[in-house]
C-alpha positions in Angstrom: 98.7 73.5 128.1 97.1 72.2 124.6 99.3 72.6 121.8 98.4 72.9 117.3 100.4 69.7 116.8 102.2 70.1 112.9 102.9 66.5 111.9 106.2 67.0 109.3 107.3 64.2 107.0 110.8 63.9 104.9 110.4 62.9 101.2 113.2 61.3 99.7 113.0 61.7 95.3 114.9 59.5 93.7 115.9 59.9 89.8 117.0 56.7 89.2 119.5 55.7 86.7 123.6 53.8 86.4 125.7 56.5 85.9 124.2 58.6 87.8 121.3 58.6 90.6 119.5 62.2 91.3 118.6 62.8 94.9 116.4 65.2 96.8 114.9 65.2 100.6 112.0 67.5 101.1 110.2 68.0 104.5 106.9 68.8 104.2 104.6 70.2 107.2 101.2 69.9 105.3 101.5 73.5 104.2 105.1 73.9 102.6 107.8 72.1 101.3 111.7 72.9 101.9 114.6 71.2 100.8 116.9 69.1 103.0 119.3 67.9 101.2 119.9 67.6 97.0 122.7 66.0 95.1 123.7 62.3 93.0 125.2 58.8 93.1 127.3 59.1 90.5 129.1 55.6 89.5 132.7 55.3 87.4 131.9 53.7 83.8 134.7 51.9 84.5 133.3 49.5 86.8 131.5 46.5 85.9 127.5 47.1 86.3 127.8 44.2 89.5 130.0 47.2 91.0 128.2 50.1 90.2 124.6 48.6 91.4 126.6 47.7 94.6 127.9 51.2 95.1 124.2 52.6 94.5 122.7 50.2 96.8 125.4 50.8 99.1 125.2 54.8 99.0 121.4 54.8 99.0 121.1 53.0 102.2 123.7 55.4 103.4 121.4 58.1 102.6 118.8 56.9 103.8 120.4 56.2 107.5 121.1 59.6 107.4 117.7 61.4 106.4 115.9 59.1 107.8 112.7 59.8 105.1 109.3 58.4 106.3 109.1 57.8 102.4 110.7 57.3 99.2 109.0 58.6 96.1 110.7 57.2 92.5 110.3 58.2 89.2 108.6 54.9 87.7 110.6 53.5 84.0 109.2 55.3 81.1 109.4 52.9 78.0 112.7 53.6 76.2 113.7 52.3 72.7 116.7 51.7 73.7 116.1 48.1 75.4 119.8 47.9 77.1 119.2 51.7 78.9 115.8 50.4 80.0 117.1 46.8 81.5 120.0 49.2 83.0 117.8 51.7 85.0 115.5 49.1 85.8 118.3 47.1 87.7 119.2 50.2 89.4 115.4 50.4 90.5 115.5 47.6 91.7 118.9 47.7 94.2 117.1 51.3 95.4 114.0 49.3 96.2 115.9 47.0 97.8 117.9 49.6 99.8 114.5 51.0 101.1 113.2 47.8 102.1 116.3 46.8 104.1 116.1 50.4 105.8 111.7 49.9 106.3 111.0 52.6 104.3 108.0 52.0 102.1 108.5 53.1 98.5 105.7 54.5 95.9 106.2 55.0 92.1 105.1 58.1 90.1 104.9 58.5 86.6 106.7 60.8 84.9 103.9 62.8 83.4 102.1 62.9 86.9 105.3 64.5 88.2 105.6 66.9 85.2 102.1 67.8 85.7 102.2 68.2 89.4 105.7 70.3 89.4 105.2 72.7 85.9 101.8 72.1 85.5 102.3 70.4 81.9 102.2 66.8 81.7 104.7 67.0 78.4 106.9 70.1 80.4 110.4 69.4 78.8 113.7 69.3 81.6 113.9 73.4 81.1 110.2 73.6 82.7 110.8 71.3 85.3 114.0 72.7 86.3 112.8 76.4 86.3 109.3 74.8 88.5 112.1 73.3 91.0 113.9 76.5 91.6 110.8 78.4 91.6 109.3 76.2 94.9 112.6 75.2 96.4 114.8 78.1 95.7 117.5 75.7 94.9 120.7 76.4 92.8 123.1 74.5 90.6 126.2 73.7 92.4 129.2 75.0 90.8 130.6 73.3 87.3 127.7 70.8 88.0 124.8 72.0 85.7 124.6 68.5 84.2 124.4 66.5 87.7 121.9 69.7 88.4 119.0 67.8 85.8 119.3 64.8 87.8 118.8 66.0 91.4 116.3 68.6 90.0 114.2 65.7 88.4 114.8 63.6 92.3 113.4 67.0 93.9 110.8 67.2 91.4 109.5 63.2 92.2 109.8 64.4 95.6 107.6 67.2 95.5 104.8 65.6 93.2 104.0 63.3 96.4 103.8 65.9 98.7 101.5 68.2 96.5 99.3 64.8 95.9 99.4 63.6 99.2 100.2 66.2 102.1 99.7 69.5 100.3 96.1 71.4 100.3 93.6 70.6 97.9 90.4 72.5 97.8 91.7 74.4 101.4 91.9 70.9 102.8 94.4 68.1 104.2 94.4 64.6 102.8 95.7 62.7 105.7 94.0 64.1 109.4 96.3 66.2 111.8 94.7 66.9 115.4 95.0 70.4 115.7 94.4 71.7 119.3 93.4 76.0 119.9 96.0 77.1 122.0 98.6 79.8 122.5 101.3 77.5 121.5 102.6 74.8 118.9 104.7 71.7 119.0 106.1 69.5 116.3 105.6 65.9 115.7 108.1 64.1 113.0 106.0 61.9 110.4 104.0 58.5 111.9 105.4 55.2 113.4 106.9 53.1 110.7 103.6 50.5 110.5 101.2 53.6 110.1 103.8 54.8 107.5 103.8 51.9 105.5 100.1 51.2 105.9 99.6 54.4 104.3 102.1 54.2 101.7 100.4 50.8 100.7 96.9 53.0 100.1 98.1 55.6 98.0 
């Protein structure tokens, strides 16, 4: 028997940041996108910023043992004034890189307007319009007394989503990657590609 064969890949978003890290897995069949799993890294301001990246490294690779995504999108640093934030999130980055790369999972950056145009369809869409965008496709909700953790894993679904409307989803009634699909009576499911393919094709996006 010949079967359609639906090749599904996991998205892991990240929103990074010190305090706290947003987080959002999305599997994605080439047609849809549901959520996996959404919620934060959230660090004590107590500790020293040695500990805190530590705990994010730590806690990201965690994640990502557990998810297994076939890749991580990330919001790339948007130019802040503030030149201590920036060096701050930018370390963070960095230790969430790093946690990908010891885990083989190939990492691509997206600009926040790209992901602001690709989620609410407005490149300058303020948090509000995101948020509402998030819900809309996800049908997520804020978890109780946690409407300002909410942002942050609603910005790390919206990163995730961006990649899988530029790179999976439909445009003009057609697939950017190729999927064998096989007439038959009958449908299997095949998770993502081997990790060389994946990376290869992270590397040319």
């Amino acid at each position: 028997m010949s079967y359609d064969i639906i090749v599904l890949m996991i998205i892991l978003g990240i929103d990074p940041g010190t305090a706290t890290v947003g987080v959002g897995v999305i599997e994605c069949d080439g047609e849809k996108v549901i959520p996996l799993h959404f919620g934060w890294i959230k660090t004590p301001k107590e500790d020293s910023a040695g500990k805190r990246l530590a705990q994010i490294h730590r806690e990201m690779r965690t994640l990502i043992r557990k998810h297994q995504p076939d890749v991580m999108a990330i919001e790339r640093l948007f130019f802040f004034a503030n030149h201590k934030t920036a060096m701050a999130v930018s370390e963070s980055i960095g230790v969430i890189k790093l946690a990908a790369e010891n885990e083989k999972v190939p990492t691509v950056s997206l600009a926040p307007l790209e992901v602001k145009s690709a989620v609410a369809g407005n490149g300058r869409a303020d948090k509000e319009a995101v948020k509402k965008a998030v819900r809309q496709i996800l049908k997520v909700r804020s978890p109780k007394n946690k409407k300002t953790h909410f942002d942050d894993l609603c910005d790390a679904l919206a990163v995730a989503i961006c990649y899988a409307k530029k790179n999976l989803l439909p445009k003009d009634d057609s697939l950017r990657y190729n999927i064998s699909k096989l007439k038959s009576k009958g449908k299997s499911q095949k998770r993502g590609y081997s990790r060389k393919n994946r990376s290869e094709r992270s590397k040319g996006l």
